[in-house]
C-alpha positions in Angstrom: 77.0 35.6 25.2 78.1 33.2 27.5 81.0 31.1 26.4 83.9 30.1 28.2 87.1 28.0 26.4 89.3 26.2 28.5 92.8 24.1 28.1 93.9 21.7 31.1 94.1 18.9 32.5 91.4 16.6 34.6 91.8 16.5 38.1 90.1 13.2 38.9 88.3 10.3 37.4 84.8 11.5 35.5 81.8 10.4 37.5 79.7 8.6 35.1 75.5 8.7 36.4 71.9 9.3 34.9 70.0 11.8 35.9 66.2 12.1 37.0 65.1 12.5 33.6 67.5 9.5 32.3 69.8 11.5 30.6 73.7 10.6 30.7 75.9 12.5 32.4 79.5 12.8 33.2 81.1 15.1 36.2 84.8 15.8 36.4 87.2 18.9 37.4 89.2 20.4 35.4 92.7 22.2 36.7 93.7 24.9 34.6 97.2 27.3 35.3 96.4 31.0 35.3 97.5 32.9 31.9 100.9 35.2 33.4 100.9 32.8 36.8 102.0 29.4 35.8 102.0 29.2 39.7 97.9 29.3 40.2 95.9 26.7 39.4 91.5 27.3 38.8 89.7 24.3 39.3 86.7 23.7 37.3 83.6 21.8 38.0 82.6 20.2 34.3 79.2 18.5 33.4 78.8 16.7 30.4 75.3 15.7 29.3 74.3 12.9 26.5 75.8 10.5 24.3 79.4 12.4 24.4 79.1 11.2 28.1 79.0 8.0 27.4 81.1 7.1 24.3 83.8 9.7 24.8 83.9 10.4 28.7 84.1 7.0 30.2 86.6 5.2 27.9 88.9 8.0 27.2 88.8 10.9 29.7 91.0 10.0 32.9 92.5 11.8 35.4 95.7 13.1 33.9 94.4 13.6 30.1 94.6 17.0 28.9 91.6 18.4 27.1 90.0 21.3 25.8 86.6 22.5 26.4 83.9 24.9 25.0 81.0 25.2 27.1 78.7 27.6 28.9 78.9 29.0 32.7 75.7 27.9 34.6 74.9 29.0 38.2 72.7 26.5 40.3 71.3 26.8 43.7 70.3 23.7 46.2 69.3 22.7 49.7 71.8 20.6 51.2 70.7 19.8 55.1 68.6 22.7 55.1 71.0 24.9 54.5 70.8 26.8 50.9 73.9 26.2 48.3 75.2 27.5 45.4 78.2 27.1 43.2 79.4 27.3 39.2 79.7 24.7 37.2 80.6 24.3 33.1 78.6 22.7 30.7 80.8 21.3 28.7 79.2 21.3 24.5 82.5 20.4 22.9 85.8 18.7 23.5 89.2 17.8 22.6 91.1 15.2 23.6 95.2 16.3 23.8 96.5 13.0 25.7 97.5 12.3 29.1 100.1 14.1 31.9 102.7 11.6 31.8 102.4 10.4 27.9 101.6 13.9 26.3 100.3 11.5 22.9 97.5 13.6 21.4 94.2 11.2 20.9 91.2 13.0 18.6 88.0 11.0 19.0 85.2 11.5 16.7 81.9 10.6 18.3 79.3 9.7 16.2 75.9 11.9 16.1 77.5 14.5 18.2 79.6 17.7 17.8 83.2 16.7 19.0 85.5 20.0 17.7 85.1 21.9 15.1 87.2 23.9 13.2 85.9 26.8 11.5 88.7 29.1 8.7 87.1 32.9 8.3 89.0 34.4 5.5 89.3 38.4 6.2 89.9 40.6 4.0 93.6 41.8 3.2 94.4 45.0 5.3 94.9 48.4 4.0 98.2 49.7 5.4 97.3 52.9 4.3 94.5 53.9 6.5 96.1 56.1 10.0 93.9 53.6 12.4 
């Protein structure tokens, strides 16, 4: 499975374009502090395909606002002068919108026709103290 969740804050201003194929993108970092190093920062490369692009990216994602992301890992590789690249990048398939830096006001946008957050409650079953393991 390839899943990764992450909780930061954008590092720049999303770069709204189109690709070949005319679908919407948007293309933004994301900084996010290391879990037991508040002193490291991991910088994300984020990619945001369709609609959400659009309607959600461009008028409320700046640099400064705090999000959350769920999204998949992909590797690409390119030509760049002749010289062969390759980096990591996440595509981003939901998000959440936790305010800015310098305000820290939450803001939840619903987009319609796609998948903005969801929240999912699994009931397990109560826990039986008795068993050794």
């Amino acid at each position: 499975m390839n899943k990764i969740i992450l909780t930061g804050v954008c590092g720049k201003e999303p770069a709204i374009s189109v690709s070949k194929d005319g679908m919407e993108m948007a293309k933004f970092s994301l900084a996010v502090k290391r879990e037991g190093n508040r002193e490291v920062t991991d910088w994300f490369n984020c990619i945001v395909f369709g609609k959400i692009a659009t309607s959600l990216i461009k008028p409320f994602v700046h640099k400064g606002s705090k999000l959350m992301i769920i999204g998949n890992m992909q590797f690409s590789s390119y030509e760049k002068n002749g010289q062969k690249m390759s980096g990591h990048s996440v595509v981003v398939r939901e998000i959440e919108l936790n305010g800015s830096k310098s305000n820290g006001t939450e803001e939840k946008v619903d987009v319609e026709d796609e998948k903005v957050e969801n929240e999912t409650t699994i009931n397990l079953p109560a826990v039986d103290e008795t068993v050794p393991f």
